[in-house]
Residue frames as a rotation matrix with the C-alpha (Angstrom) as fourth column:
UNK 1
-0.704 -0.576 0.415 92.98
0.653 -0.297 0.697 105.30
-0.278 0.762 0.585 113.29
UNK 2
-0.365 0.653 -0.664 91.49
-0.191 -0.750 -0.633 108.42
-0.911 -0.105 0.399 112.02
UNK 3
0.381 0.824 0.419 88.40
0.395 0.265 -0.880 107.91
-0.836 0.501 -0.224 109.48
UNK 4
0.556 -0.464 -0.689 89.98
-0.718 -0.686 -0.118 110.57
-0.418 0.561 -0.715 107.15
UNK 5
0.061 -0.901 -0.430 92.89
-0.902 -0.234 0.363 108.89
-0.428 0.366 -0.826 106.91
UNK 6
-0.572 -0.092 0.815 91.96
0.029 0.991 0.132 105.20
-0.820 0.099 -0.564 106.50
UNK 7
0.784 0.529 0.324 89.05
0.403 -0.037 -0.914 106.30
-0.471 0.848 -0.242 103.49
UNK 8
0.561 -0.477 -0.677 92.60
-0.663 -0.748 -0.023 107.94
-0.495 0.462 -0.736 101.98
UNK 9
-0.427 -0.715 0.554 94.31
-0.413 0.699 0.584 104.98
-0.805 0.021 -0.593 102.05
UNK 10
0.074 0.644 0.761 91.40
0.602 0.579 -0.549 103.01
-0.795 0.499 -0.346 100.46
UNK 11
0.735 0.563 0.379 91.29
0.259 0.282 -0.924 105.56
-0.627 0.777 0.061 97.66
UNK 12
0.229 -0.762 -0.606 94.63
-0.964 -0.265 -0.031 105.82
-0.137 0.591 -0.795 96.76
UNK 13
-0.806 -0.247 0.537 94.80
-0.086 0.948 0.307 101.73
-0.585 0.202 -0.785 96.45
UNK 14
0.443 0.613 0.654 91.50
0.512 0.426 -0.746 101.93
-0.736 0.665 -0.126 94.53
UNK 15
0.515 -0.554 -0.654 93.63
-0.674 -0.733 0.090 104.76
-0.529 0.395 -0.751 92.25
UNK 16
-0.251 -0.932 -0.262 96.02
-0.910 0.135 0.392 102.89
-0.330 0.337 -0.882 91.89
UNK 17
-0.403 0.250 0.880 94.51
0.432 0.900 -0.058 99.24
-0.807 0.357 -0.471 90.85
UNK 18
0.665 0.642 -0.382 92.54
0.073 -0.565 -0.822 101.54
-0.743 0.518 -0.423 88.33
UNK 19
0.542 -0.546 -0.639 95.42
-0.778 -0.613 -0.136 103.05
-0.317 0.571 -0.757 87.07
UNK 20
-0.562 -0.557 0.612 97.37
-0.494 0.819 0.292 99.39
-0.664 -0.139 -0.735 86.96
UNK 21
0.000 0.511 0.860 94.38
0.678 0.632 -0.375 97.70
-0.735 0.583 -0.346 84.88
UNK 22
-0.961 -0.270 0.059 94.65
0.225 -0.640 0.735 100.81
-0.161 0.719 0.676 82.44
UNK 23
0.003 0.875 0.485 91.30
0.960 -0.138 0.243 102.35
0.280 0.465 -0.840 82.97
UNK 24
-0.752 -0.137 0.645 90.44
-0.004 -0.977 -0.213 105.82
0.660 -0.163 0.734 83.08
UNK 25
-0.942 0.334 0.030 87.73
-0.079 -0.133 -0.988 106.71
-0.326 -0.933 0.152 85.54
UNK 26
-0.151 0.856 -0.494 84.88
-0.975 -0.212 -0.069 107.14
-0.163 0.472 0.867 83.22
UNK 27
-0.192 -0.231 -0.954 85.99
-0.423 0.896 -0.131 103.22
0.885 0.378 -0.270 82.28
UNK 28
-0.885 -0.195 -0.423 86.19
0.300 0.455 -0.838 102.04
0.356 -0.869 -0.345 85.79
UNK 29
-0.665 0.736 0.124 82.56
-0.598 -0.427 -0.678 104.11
-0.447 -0.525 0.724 86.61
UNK 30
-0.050 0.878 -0.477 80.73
-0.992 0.013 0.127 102.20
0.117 0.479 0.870 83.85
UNK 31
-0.553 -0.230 -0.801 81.96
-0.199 0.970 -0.141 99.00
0.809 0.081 -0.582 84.86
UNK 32
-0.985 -0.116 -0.126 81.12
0.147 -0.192 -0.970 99.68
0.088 -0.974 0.207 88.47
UNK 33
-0.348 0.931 0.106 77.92
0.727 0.197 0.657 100.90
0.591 0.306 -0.746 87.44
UNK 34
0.242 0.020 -0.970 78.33
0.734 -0.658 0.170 104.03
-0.635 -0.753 -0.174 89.39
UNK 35
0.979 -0.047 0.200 79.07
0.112 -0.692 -0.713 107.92
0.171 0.720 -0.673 88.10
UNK 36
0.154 -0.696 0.702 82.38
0.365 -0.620 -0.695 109.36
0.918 0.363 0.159 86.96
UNK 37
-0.225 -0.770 0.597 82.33
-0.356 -0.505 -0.786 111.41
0.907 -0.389 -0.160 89.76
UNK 38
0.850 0.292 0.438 81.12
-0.508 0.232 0.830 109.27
0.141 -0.928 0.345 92.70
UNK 39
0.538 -0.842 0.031 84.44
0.594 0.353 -0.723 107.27
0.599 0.408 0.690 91.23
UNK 40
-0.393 -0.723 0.568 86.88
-0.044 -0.602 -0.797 110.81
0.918 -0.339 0.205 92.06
UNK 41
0.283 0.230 0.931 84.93
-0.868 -0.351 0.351 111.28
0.408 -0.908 0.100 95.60
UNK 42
0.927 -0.102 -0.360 86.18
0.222 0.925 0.309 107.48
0.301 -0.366 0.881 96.33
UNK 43
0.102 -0.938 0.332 89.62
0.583 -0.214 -0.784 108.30
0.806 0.273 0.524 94.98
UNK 44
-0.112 -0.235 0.966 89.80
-0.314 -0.914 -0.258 111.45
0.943 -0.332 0.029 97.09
UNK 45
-0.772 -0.420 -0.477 89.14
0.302 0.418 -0.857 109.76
0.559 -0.806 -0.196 100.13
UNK 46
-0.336 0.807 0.486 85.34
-0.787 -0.524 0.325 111.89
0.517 -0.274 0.811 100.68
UNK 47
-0.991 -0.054 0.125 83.37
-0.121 0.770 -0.627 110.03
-0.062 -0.636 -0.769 103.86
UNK 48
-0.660 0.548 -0.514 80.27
-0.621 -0.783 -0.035 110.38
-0.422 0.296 0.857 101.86
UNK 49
-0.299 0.015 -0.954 80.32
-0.810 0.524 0.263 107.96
0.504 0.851 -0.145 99.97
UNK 50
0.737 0.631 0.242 77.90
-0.675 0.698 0.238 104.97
-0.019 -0.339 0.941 100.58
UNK 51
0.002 -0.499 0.866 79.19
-0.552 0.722 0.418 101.45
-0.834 -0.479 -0.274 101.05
UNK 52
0.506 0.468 0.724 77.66
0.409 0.609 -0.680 100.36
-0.759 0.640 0.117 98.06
UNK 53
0.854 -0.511 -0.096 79.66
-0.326 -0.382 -0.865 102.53
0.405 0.770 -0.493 95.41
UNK 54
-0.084 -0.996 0.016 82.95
-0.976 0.086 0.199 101.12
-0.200 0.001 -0.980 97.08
UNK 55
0.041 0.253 0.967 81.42
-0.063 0.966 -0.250 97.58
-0.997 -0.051 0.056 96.86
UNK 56
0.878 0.435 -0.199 80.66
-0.078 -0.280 -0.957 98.44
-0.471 0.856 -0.212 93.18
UNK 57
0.795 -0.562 -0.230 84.10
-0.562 -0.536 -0.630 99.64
0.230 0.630 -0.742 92.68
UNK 58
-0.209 -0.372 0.905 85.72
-0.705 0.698 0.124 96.77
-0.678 -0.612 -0.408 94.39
UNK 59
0.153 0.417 0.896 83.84
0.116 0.893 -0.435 94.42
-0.981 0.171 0.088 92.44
UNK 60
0.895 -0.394 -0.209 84.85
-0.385 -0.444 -0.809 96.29
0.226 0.804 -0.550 88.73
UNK 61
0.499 -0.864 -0.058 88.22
-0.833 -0.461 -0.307 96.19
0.239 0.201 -0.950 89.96
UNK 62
0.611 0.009 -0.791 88.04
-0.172 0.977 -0.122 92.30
0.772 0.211 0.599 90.86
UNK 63
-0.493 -0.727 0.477 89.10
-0.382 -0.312 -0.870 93.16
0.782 -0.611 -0.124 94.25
UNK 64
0.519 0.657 -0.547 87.87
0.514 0.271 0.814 92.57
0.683 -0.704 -0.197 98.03
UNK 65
0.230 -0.670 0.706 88.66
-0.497 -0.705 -0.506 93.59
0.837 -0.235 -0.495 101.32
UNK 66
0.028 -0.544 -0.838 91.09
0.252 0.815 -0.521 92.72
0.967 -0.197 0.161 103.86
UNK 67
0.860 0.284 0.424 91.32
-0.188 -0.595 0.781 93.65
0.474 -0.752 -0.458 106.98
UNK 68
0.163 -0.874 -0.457 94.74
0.707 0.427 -0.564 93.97
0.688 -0.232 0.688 108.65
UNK 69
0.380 0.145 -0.913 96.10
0.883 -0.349 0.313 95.69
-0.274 -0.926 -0.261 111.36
UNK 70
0.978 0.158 -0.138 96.28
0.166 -0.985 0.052 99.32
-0.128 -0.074 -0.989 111.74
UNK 71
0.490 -0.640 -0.591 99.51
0.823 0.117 0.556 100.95
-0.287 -0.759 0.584 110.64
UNK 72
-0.074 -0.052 -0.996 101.40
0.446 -0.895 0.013 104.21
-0.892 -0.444 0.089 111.45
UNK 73
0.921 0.383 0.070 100.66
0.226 -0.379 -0.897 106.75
-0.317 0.842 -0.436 108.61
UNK 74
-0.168 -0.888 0.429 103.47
0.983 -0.183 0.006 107.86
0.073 0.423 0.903 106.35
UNK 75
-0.592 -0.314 -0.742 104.39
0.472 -0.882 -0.004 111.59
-0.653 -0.352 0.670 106.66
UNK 76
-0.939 0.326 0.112 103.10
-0.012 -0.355 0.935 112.14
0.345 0.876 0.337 103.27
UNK 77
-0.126 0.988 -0.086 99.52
0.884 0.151 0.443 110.56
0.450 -0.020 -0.893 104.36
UNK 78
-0.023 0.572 -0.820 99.64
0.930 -0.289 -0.227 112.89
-0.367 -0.768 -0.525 107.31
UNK 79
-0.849 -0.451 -0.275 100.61
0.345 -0.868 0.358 115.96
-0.400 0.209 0.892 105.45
UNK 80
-0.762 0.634 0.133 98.05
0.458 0.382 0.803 115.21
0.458 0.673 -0.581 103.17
UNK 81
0.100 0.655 -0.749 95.41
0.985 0.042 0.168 115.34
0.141 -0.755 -0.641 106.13
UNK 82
-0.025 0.029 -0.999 96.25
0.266 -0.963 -0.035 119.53
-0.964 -0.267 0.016 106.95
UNK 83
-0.974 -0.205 -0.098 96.36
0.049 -0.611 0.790 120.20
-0.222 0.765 0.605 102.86
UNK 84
-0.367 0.913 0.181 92.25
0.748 0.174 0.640 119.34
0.553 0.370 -0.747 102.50
């Protein structure tokens, strides 16, 4: 699976648990202990971003991860992937 698309995935599900517990990003950064915008570069799917700020933001959001098998993107993901 392409890197791109699998750090999209991850931050539209961290998005969305955010957006489910009713925090705004600034909320969800200070829990985390991380900035505001290292937060949006998660969200956005950026391959920058250290392990530790998703660990952070995992742990805020009383989450973990799962591993599961790979599967096929949704048009939308791939579209996605030629608008950036």
């Amino acid at each position: 699976m392409d890197p791109a698309l699998l750090s999209q995935r991850i931050g539209n599900q961290v998005r969305s648990m955010r957006l489910s517990r009713g925090h705004t990003q600034a909320q969800l950064a200070q829990l985390a202990g991380t900035t505001r915008q290292k937060l949006i570069e998660i969200e956005h799917g950026s391959l920058s971003v250290a392990m530790n700020a998703y660990a952070r933001v995992f742990a805020a959001l009383g989450s973990e991860v799962k591993l599961v098998p790979v599967s096929m993107p949704t048009l939308e993901e791939v579209g996605d992937l030629f608008n950036e």
